[in-house]
mmJSON file of the N, C-alpha and C atoms, coordinates in Angstrom:
{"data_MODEL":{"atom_site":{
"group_PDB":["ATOM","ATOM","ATOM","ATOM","ATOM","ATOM","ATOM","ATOM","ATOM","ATOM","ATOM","ATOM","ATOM","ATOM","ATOM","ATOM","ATOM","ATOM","ATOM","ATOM","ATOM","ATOM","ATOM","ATOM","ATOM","ATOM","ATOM","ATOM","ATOM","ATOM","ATOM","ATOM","ATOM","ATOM","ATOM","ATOM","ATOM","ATOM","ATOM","ATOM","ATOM","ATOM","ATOM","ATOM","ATOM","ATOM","ATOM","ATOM","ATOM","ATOM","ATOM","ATOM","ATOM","ATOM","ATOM","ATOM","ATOM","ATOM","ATOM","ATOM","ATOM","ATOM","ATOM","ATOM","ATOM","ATOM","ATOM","ATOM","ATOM","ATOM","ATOM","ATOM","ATOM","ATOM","ATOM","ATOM","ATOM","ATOM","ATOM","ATOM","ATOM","ATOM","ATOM","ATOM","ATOM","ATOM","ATOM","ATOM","ATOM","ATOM","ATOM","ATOM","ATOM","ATOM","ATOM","ATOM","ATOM","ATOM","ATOM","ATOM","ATOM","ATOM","ATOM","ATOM","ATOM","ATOM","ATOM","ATOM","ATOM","ATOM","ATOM","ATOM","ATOM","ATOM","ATOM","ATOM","ATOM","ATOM","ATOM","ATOM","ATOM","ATOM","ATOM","ATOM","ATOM","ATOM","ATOM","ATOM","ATOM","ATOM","ATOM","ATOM","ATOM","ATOM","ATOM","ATOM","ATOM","ATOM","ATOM","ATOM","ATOM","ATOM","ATOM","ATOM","ATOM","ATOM","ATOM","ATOM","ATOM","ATOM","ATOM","ATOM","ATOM","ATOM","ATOM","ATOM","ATOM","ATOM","ATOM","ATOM","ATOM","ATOM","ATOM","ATOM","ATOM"],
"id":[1,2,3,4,5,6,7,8,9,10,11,12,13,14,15,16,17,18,19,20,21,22,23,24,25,26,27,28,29,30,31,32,33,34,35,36,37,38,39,40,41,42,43,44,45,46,47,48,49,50,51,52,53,54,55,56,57,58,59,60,61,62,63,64,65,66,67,68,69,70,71,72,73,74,75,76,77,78,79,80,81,82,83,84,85,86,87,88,89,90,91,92,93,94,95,96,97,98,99,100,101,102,103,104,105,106,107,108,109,110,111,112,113,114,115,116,117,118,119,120,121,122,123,124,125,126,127,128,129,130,131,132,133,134,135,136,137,138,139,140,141,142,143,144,145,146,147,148,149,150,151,152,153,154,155,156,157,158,159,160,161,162,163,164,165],
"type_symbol":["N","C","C","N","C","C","N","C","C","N","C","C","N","C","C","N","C","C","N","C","C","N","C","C","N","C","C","N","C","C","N","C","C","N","C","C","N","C","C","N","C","C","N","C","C","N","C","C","N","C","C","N","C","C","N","C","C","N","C","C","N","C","C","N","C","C","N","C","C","N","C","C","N","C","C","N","C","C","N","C","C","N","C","C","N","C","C","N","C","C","N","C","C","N","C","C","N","C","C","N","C","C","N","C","C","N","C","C","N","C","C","N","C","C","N","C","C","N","C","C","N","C","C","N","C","C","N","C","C","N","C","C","N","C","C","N","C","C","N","C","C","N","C","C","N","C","C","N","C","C","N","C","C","N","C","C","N","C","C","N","C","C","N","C","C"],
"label_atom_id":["N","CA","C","N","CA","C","N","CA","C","N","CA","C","N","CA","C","N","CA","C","N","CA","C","N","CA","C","N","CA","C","N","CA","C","N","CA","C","N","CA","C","N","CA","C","N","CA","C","N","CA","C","N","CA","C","N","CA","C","N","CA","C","N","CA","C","N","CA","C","N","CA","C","N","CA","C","N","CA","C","N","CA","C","N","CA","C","N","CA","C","N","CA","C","N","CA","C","N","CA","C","N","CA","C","N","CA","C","N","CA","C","N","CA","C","N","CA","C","N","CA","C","N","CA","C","N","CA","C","N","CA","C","N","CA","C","N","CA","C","N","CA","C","N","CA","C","N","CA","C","N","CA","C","N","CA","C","N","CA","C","N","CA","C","N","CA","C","N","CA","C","N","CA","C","N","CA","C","N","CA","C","N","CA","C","N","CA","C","N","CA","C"],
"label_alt_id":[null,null,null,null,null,null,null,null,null,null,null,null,null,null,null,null,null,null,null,null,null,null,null,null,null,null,null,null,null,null,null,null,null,null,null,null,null,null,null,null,null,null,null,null,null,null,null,null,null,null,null,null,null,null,null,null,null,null,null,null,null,null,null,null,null,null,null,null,null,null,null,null,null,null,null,null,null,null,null,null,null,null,null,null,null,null,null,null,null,null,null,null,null,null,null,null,null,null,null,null,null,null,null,null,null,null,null,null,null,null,null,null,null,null,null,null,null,null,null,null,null,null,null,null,null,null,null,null,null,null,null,null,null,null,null,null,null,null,null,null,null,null,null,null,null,null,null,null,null,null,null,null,null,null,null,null,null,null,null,null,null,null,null,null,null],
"label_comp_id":["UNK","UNK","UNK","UNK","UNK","UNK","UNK","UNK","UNK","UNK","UNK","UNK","UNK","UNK","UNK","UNK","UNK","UNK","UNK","UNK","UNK","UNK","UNK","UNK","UNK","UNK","UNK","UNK","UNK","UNK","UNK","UNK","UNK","UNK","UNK","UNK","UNK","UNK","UNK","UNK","UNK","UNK","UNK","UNK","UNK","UNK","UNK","UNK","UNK","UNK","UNK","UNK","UNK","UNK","UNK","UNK","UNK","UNK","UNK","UNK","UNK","UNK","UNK","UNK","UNK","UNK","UNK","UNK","UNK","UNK","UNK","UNK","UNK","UNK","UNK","UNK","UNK","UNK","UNK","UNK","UNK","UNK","UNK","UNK","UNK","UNK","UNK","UNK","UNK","UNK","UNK","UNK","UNK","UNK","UNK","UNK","UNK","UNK","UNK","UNK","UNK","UNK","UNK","UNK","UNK","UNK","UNK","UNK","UNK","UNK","UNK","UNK","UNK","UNK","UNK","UNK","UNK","UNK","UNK","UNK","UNK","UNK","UNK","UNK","UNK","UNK","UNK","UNK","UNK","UNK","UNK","UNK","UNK","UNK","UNK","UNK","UNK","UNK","UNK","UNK","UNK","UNK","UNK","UNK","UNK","UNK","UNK","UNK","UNK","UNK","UNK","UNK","UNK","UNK","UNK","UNK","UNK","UNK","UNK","UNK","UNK","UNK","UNK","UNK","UNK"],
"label_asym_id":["A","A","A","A","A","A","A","A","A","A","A","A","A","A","A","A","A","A","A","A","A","A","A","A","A","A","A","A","A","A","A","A","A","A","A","A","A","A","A","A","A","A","A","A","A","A","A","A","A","A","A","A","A","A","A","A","A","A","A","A","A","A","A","A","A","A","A","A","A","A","A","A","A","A","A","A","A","A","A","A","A","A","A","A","A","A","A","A","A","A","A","A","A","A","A","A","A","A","A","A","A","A","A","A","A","A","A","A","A","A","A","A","A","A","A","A","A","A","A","A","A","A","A","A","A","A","A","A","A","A","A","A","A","A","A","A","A","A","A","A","A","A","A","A","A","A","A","A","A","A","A","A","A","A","A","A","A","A","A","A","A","A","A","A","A"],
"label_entity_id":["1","1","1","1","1","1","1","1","1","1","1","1","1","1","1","1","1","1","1","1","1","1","1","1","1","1","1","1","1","1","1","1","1","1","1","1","1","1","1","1","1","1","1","1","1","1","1","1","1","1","1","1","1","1","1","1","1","1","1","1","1","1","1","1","1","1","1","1","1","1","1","1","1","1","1","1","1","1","1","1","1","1","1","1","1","1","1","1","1","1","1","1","1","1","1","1","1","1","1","1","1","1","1","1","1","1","1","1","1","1","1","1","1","1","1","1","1","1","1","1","1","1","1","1","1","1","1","1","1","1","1","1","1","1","1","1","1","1","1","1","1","1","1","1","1","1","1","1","1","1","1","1","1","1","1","1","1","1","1","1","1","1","1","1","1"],
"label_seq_id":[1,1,1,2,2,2,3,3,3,4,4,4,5,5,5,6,6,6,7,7,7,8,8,8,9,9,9,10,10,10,11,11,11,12,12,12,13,13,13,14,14,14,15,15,15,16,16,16,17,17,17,18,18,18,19,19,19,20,20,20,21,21,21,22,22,22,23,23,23,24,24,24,25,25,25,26,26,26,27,27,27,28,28,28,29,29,29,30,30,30,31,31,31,32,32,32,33,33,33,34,34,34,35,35,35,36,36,36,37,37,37,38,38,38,39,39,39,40,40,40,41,41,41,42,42,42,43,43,43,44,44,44,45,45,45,46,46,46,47,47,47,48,48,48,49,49,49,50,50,50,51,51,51,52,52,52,53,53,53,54,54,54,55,55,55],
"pdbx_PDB_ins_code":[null,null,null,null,null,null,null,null,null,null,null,null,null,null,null,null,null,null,null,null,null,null,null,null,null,null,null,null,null,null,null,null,null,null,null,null,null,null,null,null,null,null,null,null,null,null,null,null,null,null,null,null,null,null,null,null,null,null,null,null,null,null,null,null,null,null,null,null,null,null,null,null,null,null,null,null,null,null,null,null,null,null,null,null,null,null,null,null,null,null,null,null,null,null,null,null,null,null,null,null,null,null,null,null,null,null,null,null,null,null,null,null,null,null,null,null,null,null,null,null,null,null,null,null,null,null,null,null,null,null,null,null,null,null,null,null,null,null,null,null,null,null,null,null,null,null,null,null,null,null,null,null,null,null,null,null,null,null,null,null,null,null,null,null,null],
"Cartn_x":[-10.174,-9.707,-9.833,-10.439,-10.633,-9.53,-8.772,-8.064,-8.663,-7.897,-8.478,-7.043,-6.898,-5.529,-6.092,-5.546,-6.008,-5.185,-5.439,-4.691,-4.679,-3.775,-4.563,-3.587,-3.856,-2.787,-3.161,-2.204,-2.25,-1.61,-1.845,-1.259,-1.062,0.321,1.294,2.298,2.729,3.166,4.539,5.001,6.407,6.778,8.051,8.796,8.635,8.725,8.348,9.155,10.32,11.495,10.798,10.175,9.739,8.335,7.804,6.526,6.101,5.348,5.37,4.857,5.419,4.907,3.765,4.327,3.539,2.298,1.58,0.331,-0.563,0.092,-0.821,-0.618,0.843,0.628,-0.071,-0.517,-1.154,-2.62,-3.161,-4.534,-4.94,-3.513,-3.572,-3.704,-3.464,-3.354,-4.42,-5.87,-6.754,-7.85,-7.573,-8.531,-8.069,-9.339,-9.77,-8.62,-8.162,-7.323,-6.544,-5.772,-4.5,-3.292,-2.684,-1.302,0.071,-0.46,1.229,0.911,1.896,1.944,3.392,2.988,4.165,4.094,4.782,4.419,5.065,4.65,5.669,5.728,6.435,6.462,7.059,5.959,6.341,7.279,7.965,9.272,8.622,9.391,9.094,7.565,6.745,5.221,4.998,6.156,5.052,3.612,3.964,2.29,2.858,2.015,1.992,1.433,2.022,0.433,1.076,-0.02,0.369,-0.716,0.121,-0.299,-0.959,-2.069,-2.068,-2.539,-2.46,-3.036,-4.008,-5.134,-6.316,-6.361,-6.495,-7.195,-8.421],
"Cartn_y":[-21.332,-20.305,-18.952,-18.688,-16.56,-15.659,-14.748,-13.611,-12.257,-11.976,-10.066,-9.183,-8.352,-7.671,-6.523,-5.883,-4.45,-3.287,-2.24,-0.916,0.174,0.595,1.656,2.828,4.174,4.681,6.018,6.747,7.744,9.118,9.926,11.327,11.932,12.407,12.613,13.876,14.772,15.694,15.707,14.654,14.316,13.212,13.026,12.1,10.853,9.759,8.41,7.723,8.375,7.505,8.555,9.45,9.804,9.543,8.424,8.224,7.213,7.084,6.341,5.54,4.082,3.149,2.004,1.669,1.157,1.176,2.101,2.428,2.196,2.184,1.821,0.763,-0.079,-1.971,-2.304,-1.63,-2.635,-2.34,-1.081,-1.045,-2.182,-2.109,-2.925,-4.186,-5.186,-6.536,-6.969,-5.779,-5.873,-6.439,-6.107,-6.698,-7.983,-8.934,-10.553,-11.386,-11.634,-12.772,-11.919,-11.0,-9.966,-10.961,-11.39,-12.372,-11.776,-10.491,-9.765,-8.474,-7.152,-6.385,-5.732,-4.787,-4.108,-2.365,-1.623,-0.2,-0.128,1.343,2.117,3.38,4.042,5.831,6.502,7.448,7.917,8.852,9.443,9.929,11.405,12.143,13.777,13.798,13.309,13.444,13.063,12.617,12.331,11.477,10.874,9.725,8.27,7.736,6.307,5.51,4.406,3.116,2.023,1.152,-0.309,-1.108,-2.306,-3.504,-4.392,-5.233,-6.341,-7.454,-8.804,-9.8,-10.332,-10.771,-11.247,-12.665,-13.329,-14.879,-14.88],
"Cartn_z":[-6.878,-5.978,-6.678,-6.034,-6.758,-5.832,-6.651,-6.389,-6.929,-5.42,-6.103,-5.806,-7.013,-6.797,-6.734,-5.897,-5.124,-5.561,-5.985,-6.159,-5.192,-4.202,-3.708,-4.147,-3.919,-4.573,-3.021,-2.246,-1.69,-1.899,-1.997,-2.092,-0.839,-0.627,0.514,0.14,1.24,1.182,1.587,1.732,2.463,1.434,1.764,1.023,1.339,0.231,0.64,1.654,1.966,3.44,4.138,4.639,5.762,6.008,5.557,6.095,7.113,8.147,9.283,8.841,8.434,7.703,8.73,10.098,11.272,11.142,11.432,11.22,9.94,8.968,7.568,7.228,7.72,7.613,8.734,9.782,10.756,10.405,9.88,9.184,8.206,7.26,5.924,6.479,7.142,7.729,8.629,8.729,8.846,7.345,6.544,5.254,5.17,5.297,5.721,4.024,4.485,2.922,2.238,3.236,2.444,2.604,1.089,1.384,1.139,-0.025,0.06,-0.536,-0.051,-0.827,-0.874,-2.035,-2.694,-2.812,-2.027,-1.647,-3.554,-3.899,-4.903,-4.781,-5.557,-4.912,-6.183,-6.422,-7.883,-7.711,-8.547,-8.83,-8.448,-7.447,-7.55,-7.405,-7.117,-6.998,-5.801,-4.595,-3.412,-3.088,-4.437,-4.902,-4.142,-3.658,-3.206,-3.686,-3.847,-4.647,-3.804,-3.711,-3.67,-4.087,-4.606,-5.193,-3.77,-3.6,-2.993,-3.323,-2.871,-3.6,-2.828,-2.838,-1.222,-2.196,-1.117,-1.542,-1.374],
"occupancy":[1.0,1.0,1.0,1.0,1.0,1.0,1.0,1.0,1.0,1.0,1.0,1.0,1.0,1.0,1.0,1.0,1.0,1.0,1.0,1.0,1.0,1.0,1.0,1.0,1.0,1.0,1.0,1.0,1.0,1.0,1.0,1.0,1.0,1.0,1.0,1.0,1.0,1.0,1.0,1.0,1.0,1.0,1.0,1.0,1.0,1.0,1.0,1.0,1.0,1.0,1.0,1.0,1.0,1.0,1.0,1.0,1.0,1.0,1.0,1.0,1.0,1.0,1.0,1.0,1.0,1.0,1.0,1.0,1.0,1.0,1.0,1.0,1.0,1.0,1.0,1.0,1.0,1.0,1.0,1.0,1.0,1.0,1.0,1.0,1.0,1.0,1.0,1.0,1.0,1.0,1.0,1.0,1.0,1.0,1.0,1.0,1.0,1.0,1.0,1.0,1.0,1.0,1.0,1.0,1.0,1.0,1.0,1.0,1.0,1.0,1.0,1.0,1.0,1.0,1.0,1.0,1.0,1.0,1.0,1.0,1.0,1.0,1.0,1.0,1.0,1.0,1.0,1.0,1.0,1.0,1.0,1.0,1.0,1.0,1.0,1.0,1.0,1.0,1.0,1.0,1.0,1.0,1.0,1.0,1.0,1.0,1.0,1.0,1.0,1.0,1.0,1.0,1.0,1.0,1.0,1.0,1.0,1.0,1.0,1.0,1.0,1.0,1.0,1.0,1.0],
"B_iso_or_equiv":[0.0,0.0,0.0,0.0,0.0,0.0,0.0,0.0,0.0,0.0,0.0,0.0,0.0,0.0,0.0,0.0,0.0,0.0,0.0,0.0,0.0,0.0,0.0,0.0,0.0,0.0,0.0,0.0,0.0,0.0,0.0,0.0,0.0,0.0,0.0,0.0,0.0,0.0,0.0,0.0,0.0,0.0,0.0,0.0,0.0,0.0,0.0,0.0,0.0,0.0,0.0,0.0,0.0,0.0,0.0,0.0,0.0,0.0,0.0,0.0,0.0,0.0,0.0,0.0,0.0,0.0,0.0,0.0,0.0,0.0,0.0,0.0,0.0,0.0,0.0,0.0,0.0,0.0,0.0,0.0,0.0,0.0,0.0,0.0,0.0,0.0,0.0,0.0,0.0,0.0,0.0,0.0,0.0,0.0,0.0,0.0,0.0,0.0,0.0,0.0,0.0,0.0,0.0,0.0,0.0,0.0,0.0,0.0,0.0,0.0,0.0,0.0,0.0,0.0,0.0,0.0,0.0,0.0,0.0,0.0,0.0,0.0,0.0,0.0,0.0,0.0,0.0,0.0,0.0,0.0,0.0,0.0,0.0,0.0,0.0,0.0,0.0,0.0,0.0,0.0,0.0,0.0,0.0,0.0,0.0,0.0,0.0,0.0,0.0,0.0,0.0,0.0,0.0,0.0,0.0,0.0,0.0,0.0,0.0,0.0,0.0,0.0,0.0,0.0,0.0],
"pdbx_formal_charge":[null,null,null,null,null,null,null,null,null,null,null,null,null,null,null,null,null,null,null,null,null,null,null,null,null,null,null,null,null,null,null,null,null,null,null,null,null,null,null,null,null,null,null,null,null,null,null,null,null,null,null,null,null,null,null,null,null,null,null,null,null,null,null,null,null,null,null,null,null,null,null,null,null,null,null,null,null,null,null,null,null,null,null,null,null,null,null,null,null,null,null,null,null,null,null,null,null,null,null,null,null,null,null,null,null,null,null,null,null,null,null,null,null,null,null,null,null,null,null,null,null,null,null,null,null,null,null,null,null,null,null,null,null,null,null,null,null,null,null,null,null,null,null,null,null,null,null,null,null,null,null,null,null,null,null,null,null,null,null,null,null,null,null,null,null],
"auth_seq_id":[1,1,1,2,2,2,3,3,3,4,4,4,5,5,5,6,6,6,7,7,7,8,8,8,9,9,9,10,10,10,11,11,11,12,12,12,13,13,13,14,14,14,15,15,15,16,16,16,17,17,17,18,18,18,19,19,19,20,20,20,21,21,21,22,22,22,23,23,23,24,24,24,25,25,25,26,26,26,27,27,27,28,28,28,29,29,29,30,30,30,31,31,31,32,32,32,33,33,33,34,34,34,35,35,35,36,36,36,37,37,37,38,38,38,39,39,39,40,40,40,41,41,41,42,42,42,43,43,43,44,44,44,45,45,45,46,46,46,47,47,47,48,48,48,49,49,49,50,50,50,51,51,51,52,52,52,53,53,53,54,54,54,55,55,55],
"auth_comp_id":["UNK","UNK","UNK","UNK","UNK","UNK","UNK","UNK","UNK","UNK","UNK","UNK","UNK","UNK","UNK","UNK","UNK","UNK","UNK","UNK","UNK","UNK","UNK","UNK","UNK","UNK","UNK","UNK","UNK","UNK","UNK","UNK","UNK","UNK","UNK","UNK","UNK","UNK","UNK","UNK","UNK","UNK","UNK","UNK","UNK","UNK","UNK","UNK","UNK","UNK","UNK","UNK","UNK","UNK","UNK","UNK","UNK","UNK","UNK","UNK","UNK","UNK","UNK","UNK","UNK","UNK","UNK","UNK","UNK","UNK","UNK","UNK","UNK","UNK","UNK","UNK","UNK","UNK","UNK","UNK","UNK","UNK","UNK","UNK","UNK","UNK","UNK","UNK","UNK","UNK","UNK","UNK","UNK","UNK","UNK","UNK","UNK","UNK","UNK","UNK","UNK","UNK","UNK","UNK","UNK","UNK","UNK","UNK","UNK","UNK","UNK","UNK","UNK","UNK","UNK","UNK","UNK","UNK","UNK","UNK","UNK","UNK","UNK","UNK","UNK","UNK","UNK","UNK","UNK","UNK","UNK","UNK","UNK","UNK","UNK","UNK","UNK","UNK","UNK","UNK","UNK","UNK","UNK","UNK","UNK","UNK","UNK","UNK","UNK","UNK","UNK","UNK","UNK","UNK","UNK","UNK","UNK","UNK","UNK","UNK","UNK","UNK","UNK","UNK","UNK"],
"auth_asym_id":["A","A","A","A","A","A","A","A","A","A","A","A","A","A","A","A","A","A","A","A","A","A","A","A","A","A","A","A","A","A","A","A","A","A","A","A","A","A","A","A","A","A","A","A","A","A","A","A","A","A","A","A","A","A","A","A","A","A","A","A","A","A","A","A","A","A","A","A","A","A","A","A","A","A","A","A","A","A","A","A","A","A","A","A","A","A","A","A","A","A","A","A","A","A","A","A","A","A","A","A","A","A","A","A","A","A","A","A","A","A","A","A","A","A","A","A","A","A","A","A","A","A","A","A","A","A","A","A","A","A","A","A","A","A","A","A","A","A","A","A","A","A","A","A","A","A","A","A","A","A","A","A","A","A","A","A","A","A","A","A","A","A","A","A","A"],
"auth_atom_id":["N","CA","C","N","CA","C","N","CA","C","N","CA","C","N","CA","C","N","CA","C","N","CA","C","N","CA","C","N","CA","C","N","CA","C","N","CA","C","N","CA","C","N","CA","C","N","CA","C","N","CA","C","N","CA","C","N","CA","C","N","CA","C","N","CA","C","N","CA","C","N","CA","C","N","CA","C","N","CA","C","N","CA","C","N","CA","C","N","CA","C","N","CA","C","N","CA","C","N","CA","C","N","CA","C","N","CA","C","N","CA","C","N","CA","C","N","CA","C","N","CA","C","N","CA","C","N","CA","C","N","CA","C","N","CA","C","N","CA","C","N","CA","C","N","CA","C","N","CA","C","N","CA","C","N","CA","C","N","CA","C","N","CA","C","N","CA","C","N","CA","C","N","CA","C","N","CA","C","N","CA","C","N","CA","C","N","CA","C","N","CA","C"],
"pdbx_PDB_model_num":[1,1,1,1,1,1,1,1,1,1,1,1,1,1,1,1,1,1,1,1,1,1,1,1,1,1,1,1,1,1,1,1,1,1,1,1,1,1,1,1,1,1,1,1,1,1,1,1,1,1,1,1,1,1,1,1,1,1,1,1,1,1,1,1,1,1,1,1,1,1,1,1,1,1,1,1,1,1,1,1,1,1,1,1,1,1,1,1,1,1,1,1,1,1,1,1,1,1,1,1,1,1,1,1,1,1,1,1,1,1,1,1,1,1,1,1,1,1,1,1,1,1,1,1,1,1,1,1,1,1,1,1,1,1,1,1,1,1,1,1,1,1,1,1,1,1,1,1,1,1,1,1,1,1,1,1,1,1,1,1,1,1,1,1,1]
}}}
């Protein structure tokens, strides 16, 4: 079984509780063998990342 762990990271101008999250998990749950992810949000930088794992 092969895995691929995914990084994505976004830059955002608003705070990480005010972002419309709907729209970028229902994009995200479009890539074929996505099984989990994990948002993060850097401190005072308005930076986004997430982890995912694809089978």
């Amino acid at each position: 079984m092969n895995k691929v762990f995914l990084y994505a990271e976004y830059q955002v101008s608003i705070p990480f509780t005010e972002i419309d999250w709907e729209p970028i998990n229902v994009d995200m749950k479009k890539f074929p063998g996505l099984k989990s992810k994990t948002w993060l949000s850097g401190v005072n930088t308005n930076s986004l990342g997430v982890f995912g794992v694809i089978f």
